[in-house]
N, C-alpha and C positions, 0 to 999 in steps of 0.2 A: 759097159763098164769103162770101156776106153772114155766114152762122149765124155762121163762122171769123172774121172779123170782130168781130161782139160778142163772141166766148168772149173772143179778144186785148182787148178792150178792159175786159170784169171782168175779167180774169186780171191784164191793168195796173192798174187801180183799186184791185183787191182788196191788189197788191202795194207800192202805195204807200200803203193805209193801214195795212197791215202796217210798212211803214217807218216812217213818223210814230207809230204804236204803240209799236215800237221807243224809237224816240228819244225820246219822254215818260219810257218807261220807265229810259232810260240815265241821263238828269236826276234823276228821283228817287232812281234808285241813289245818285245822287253827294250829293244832299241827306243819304237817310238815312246815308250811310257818314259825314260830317261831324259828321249829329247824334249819332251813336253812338257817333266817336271824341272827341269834345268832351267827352263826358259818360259817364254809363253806360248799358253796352248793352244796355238793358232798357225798352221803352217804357213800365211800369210804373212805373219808376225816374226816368225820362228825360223830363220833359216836352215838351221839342220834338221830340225823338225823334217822343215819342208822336202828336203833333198831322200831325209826317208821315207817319208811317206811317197815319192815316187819309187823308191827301191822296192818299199811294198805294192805298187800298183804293176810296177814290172814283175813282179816274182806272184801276178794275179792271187794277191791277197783280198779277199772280200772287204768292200768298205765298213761295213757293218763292225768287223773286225778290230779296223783299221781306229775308226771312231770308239768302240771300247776300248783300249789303248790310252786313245787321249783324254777320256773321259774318268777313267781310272785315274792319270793322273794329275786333274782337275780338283777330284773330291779327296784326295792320300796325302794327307801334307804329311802323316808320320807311318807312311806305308814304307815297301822294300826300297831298300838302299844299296845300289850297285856299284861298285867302283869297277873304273876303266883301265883293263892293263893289257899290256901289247908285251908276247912273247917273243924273241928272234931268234934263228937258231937255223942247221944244216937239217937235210938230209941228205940221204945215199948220194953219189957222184957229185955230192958241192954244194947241190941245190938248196940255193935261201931261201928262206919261209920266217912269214910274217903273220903272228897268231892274235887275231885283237881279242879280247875277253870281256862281258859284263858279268861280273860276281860279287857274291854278299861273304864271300870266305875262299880270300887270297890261297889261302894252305890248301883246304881241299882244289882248287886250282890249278897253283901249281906243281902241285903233285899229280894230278890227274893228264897235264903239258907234257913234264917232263918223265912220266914213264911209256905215253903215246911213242915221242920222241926212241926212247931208249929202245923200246918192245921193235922199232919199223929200223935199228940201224942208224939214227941220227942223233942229234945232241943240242943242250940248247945253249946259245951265247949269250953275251951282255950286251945293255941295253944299247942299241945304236949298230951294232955289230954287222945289220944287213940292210937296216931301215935305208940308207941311206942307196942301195940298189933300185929303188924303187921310187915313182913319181905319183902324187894323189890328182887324179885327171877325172872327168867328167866322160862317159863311155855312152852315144845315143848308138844303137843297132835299128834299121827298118828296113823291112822288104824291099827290095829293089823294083816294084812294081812299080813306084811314082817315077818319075822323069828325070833325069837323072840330074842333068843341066839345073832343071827348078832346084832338085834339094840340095844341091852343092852350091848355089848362089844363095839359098836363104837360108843355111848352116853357116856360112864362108861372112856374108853380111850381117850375122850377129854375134860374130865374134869366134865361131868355131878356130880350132888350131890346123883340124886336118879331115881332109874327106877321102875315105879308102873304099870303093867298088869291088863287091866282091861277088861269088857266082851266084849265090842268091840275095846278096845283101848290101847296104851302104852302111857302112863305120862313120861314124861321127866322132871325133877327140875334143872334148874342151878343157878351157879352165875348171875348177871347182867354180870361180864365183862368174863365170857363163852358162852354167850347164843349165840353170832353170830357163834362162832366157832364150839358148838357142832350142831348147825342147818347146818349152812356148810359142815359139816361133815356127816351127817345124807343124805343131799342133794348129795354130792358124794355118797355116796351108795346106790342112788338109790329111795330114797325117795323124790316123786312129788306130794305127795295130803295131806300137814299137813290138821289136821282140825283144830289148832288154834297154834299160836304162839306169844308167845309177853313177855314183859319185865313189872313184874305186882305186888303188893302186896297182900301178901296171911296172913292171919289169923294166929297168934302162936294156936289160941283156939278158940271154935266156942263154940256158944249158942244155946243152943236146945229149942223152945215154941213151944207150942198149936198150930195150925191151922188156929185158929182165929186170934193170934198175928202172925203170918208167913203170914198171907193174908195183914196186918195192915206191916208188913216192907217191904212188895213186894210193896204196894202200894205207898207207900215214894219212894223206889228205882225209879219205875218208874216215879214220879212226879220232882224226882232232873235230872234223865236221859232225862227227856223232856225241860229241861232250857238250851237254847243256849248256855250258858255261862261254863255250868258243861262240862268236858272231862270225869270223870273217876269217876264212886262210886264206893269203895271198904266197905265192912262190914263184921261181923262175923257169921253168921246167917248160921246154917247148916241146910240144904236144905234137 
C-alpha cells in the first residue's frame, strides 16, 4: 500500500509539473505569435521575434512548438488580438512589482491584477510608479565548466556589460541590443547547455524582509504567475 502510495504521489507531482510546463509553454506561444504577427515572421528578420524565441529555447520549449506559434501567425491575419499592458504596483514591505500582460479584455485583466494584488496585502500604482526601479538587460547564465578566462573574454569582446562567477555558474549582463550577439558568440565557442537566457528586467535595488513577508510575496508572485493573461512578473525582492 505504502509502495501505491508513493507511485500516486510522483504520478501527482510528475503531473503537475507537466502542467506548469504546459502553461509556460502556452504564454510563450502567445508571446511569439504577437511577435511574429507584429512584425515578420522570421526570427532572422524579426528582432523581438528573435530575442523570444530564445526565451523559449531557454525555458526548453520544443521547436516543433515554437514553429507553430509562428506559423499560426503567418496564416491569422484576422485571428486573436492582444494588447500589451504593464501593471505597477507594491507588495508587503515595499516591494515593486512589475506585471506585463498579453490580453484580448483589458477589464477581465484588470480586475483579475488587482484583486491578486488586494487578496496577498499589496496595491497597485500608476503607470510609471516603479518602472522606473528597474533596468531592461540581456541575462546569459552557463555552467562554469567552460574556462573561465575563454568566456569572459569572448562575453567581454562582444560587447557584454558584466561577467559574475559564481559557485556553479558565470552570469553574463548585456545590453538588450547585444544579447543576440554575445549569445552567438558564446554559442561559437562552444557553448551548448545555457541554463537560462533571455532579454529581462532587473532590479537598480532590492528589498530585504523577514521570512514571513518573503513567504507573503512568493505567494502573490505565484498567484499573478498563475493568470493566463500575465507573461512576466518582475519585483525587487532579494531572495
Amino acid at each position: 500500500m505504502s509502495g501505491h502510495s508513493k507511485w500516486a504521489k510522483i504520478h501527482r507531482a510528475k503531473g503537475e509539473a507537466d502542467a506548469a510546463r504546459g502553461k509556460v509553454f502556452q504564454k510563450l506561444a502567445k508571446e511569439i505569435y504577437v511577435a511574429a504577427k507584429s512584425g515578420a515572421p522570421d526570427p532572422l528578420q524579426n528582432a523581438s521575434l528573435r530575442m523570444i524565441v530564445e526565451k523559449a529555447r531557454s525555458a526548453n520549449m520544443p521547436k516543433d512548438k515554437i514553429n507553430k506559434a509562428i506559423d499560426k501567425a503567418k496564416g491569422n491575419s484576422d485571428g486573436e488580438n492582444y494588447e500589451s499592458i504593464r501593471y505597477e504596483g507594491y507588495g508587503v514591505g515595499g516591494v515593486a512589482f512589475m506585471v506585463d500582460c498579453l490580453t484580448d479584455n483589458k477589464n477581465r485583466t484588470a480586475s483579475m491584477v488587482r484583486s491578486a494584488f488586494t487578496k496577498r496585502g499589496g496595491n497597485l500604482g500608476t503607470d510609471g510608479s516603479v518602472s522606473y526601479m528597474f533596468l531592461r538587460k540581456g541575462i546569459i547564465e552557463i555552467p562554469n565548466s567552460y574556462s573561465e578566462d575563454e568566456m569572459m573574454m569572448v562575453a567581454l569582446d562582444n560587447g557584454a556589460e558584466d561577467f559574475v562567477t559564481d559557485e556553479d555558474s558565470y552570469t553574463i549582463t548585456t545590453t538588450p541590443d547585444d544579447f543576440i550577439k554575445v549569445k552567438t558568440a558564446l554559442e561559437d565557442a562552444g557553448v551548448n547547455d545555457f541554463i537560462s537566457s533571455e532579454v529581462t528586467y532587473v532590479p537598480t535595488n532590492e528589498v530585504e524582509l523577514d521570512s514571513e513577508q518573503v513567504e507573503k510575496i512568493h505567494a502573490l508572485v505565484e498567484q499573478l504567475e498563475d493568470l493566463d493573461d500575465v507573461q512576466d512578473v518582475y519585483y525587487n525582492l532579494k531572495d
